[in-house]
N, C-alpha and C positions, 0 to 999 in steps of 0.2 A: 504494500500500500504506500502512497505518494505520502509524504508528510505534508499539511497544509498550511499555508503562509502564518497562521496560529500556533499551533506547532512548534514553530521557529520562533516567534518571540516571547522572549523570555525581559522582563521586568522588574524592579523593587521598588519599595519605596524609603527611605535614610530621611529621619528628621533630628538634627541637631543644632545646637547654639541659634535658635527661633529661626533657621532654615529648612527648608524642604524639597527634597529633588525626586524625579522619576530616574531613575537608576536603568541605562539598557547597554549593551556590547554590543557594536556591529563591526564589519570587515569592510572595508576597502580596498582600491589596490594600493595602498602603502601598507595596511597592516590592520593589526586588531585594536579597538579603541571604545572608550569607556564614555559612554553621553551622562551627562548628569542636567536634568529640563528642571530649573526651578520654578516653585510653584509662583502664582500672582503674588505673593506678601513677601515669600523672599525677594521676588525680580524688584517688586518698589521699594524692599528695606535694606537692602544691601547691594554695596555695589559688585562688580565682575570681582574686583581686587580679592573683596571679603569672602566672596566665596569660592573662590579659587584656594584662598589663606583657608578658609575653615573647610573645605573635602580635603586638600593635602595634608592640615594638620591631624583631623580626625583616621584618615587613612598612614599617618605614619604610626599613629597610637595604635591604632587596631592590628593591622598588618603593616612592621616597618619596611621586609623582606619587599612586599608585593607595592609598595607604597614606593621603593626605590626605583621600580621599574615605568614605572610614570615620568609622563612632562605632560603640561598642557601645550595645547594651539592654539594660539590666537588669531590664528588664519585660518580655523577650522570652516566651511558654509555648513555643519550641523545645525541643529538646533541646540541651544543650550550651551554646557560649558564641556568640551570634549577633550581628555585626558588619552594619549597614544601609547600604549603598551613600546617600549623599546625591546625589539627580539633580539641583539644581542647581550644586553642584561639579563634577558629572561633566560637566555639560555644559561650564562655566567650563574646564577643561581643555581638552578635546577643542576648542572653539574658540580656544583660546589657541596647541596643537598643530597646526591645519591654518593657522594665517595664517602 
């Protein structure tokens, strides 16, 4: 059976430091990257700066490892504020973590 465009998208929701984002992963052709769509009251109470400071800060607390493998884009045309997985850290990791 086809998997349907449903299926595929997968979602969350992260509310922290009176922000709120819709959390999703998509591909490109540069790579895998992380969308974070603030809701109405964060986009008017904070600026790009704040929230960009408070997902990297809250993501170095939670996961440091997976937090280093991150940069944001400011040239991103997503929606929202989109964070790019760097594959050669990721990979720098992961072999660091099976030896």
């Amino acid at each position: 059976m086809i998997p349907t465009y449903q299926e595929f998208l997968t979602e969350g929701r992260v509310t922290f430091n009176k922000m709120s984002f819709t959390v999703s992963a998509f591909n490109d052709t540069r790579g895998l990257c992380l969308q974070f769509i603030p809701d109405s009251k964060t986009l008017e109470g904070s600026s790009t700066t704040e929230q960009v400071a408070g997902i990297t800060e809250r993501l170095k607390k939670g996961m440091p490892q997976f937090a280093s493998l991150l940069y944001f884009e400011t040239d991103n045309q997503a929606a929202g504020l989109v964070f790019r997985v760097n594959p050669y850290e990721l990979t720098e990791v992961i072999t660091k973590a099976m030896k």
